[in-house]
C-alpha positions in Angstrom: 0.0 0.0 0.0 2.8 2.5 0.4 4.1 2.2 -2.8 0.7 2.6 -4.3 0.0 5.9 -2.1 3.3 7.1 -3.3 2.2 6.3 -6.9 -1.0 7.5 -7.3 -1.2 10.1 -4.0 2.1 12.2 -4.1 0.8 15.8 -5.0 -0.5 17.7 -2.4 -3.7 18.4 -4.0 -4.6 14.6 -3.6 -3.7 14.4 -0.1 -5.8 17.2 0.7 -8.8 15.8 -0.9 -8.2 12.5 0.8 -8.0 14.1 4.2 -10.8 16.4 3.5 -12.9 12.7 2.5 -11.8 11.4 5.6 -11.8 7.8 6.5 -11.3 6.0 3.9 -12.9 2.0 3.7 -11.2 1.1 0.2 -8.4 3.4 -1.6 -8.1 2.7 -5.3 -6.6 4.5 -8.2 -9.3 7.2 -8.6 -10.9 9.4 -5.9 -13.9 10.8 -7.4 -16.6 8.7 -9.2 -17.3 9.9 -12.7 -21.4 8.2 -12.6 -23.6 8.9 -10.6 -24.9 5.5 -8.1 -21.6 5.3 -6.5 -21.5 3.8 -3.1 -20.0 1.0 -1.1 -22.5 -1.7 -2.0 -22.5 -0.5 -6.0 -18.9 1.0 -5.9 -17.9 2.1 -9.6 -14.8 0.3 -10.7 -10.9 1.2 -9.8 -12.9 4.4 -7.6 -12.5 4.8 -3.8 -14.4 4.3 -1.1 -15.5 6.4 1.8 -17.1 6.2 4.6 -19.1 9.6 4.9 -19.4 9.8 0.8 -20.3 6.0 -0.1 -21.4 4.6 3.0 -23.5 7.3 4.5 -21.5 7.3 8.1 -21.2 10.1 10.5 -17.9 10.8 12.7 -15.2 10.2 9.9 -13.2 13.1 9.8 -9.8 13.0 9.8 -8.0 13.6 12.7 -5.0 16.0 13.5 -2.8 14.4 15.9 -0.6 16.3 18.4 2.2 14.2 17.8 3.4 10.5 16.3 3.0 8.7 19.5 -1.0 10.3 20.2 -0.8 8.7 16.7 0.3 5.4 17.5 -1.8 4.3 20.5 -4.9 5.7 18.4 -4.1 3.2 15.7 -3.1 0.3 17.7 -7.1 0.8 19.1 -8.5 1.1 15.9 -9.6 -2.1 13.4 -7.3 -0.2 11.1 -4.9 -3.1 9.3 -2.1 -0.6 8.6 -1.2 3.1 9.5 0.3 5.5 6.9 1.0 8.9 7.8 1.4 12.1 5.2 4.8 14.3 6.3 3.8 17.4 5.2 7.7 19.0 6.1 9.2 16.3 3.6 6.0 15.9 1.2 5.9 11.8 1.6 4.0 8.9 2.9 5.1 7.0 5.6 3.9 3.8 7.2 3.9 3.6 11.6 
């Protein structure tokens, strides 16, 4: 997954729009859907998926962390498989 956030998500605009989506159930080449009818249970094909846009869900913001360790214990409670984290000083991905 890193190397495909560092493929398809390097500029900063992308980032942005993914943080601005917020959590994020399935990340796939394309952000934005180009039909309309695009959810999680009729997803349109190689588009991801969100959990406030596609699935309706409330309390999926992103969240700014004070620091990497606030980070860290948040995602070791979570059902989240892996954590990647956006450096905004060096402009990259990286994964905790």
């Amino acid at each position: 997954m890193l190397e495909f956030l560092k493929k398809y998500y390097y500029q900063k605009d992308k980032v942005k729009k993914i943080i601005e989506l917020g959590d994020c159930s399935i990340l796939a080449e394309k952000l934005e859907p180009t039909k309309k009818g695009h959810s999680f249970n009729n997803p349109e094909e190689n588009v991801s998926i969100f959990y406030g846009r596609d699935r309706n869900e409330t309390n999926v913001k992103a969240i700014d962390f004070k620091n990497r360790d606030e980070l860290i214990k948040q995602a070791k409670d979570s059902w989240a498989d892996d954590c990647y984290i956006y450096n905004k000083e060096q402009g990259r991905w990286d994964i905790l």
